[in-house]
C-alpha positions in Angstrom: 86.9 48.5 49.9 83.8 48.5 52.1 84.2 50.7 55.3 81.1 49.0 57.4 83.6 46.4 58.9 86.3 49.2 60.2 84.2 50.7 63.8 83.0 47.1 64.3 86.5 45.2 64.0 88.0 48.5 66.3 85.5 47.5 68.9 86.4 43.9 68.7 90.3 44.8 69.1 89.0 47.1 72.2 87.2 44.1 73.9 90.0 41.5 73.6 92.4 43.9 75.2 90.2 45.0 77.8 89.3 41.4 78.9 93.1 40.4 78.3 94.0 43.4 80.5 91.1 42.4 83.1 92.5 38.9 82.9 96.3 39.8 83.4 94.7 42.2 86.1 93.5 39.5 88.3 95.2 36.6 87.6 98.6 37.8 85.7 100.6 36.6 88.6 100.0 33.1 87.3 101.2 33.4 83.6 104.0 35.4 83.4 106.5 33.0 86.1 109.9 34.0 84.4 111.3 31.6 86.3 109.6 28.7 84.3 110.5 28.2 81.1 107.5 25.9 80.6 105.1 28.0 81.3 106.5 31.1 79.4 107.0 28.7 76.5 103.3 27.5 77.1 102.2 30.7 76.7 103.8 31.9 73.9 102.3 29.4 72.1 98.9 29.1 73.4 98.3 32.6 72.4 99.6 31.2 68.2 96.2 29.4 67.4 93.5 31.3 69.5 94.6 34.5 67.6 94.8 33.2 64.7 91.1 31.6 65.5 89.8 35.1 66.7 91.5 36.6 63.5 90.0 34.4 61.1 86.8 34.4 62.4 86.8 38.4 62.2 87.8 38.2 58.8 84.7 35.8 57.7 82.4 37.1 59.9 82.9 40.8 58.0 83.0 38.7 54.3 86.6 40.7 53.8 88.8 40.0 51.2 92.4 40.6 50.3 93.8 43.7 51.6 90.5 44.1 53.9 91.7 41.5 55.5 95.4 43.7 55.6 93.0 46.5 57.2 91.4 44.4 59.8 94.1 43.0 61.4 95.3 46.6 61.8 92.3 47.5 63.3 92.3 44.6 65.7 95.2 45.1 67.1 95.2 49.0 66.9 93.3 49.6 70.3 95.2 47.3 72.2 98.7 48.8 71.2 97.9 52.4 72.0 96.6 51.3 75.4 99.3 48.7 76.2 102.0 51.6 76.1 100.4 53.2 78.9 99.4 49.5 80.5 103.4 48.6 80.2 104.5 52.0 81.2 102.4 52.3 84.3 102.9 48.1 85.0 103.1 48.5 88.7 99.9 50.9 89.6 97.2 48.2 86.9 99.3 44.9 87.6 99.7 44.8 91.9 99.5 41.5 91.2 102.4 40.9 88.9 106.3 42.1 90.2 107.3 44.5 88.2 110.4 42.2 87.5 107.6 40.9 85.0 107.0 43.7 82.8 109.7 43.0 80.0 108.0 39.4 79.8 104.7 40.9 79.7 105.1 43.2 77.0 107.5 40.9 75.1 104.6 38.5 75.2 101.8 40.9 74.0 104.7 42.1 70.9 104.2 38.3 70.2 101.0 38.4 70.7 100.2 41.1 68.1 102.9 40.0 65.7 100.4 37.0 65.3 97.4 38.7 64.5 99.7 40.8 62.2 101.1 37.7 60.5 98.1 36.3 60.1 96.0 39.2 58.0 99.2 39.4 56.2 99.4 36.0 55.2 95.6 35.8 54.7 95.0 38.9 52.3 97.8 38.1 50.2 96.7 34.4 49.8 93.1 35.4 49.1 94.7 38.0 46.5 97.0 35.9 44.6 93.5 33.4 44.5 91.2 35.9 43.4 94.2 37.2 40.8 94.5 40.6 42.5 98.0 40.7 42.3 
């Protein structure tokens, strides 16, 4: 397995959450209206083809293969995990914008959110083994 991808996929994770977070920051109080199910159901699957866009494109923009592709999505979502324990914990003081009546919703969503990008490297390295006859 060739490491050159691994600092360079961890960066990419970091940027997606930060502008996610910058995003949610300034303009959360728009997505995340528990009162319409619409819109919640909107954005739960909006978020189903742009990740697996972004993930894919990761993956071919590194040439990874099989479990690399296992690793990456790992490393995507790595950053954003650690920080978003502290984002969800601390909901009030980084989202003013959003009632904290909103935090379950919002961290539901970005579990869903990961879970994708999970899914996806899964689903992708396995495939591209049982191709390739890596089993």
């Amino acid at each position: 397995m060739k490491k050159t991808f691994i600092l360079p996929v961890l960066a990419i994770g970091f940027l997606i959450w930060f502008l996610a977070t910058l995003a949610f920051r300034f303009a959360g109080q728009f997505f995340f209206i528990t009162n319409s199910p619409v819109v919640l159901t909107s954005l739960y699957a909006a978020v189903i083809p742009a990740l697996i866009l972004i993930s894919v494109l990761t993956f071919k923009k590194f040439r990874l293969s099989g479990f690399e592709n296992i690793v990456a999505g790992v490393l995507l979502v790595l950053p954003g995990m650690i920080l978003d324990t502290f984002a969800i914990q601390f909901f009030e003081q980084i989202f003013p914008n959003m009632p904290s009546s909103r935090a379950a919703t919002f961290g539901s969503w970005l579990m869903w959110a990961y879970s994708v990008v999970l899914l996806t490297s899964v689903v992708t390295g396995l495939r591209q083994n049982r191709i390739l006859g890596e089993d």
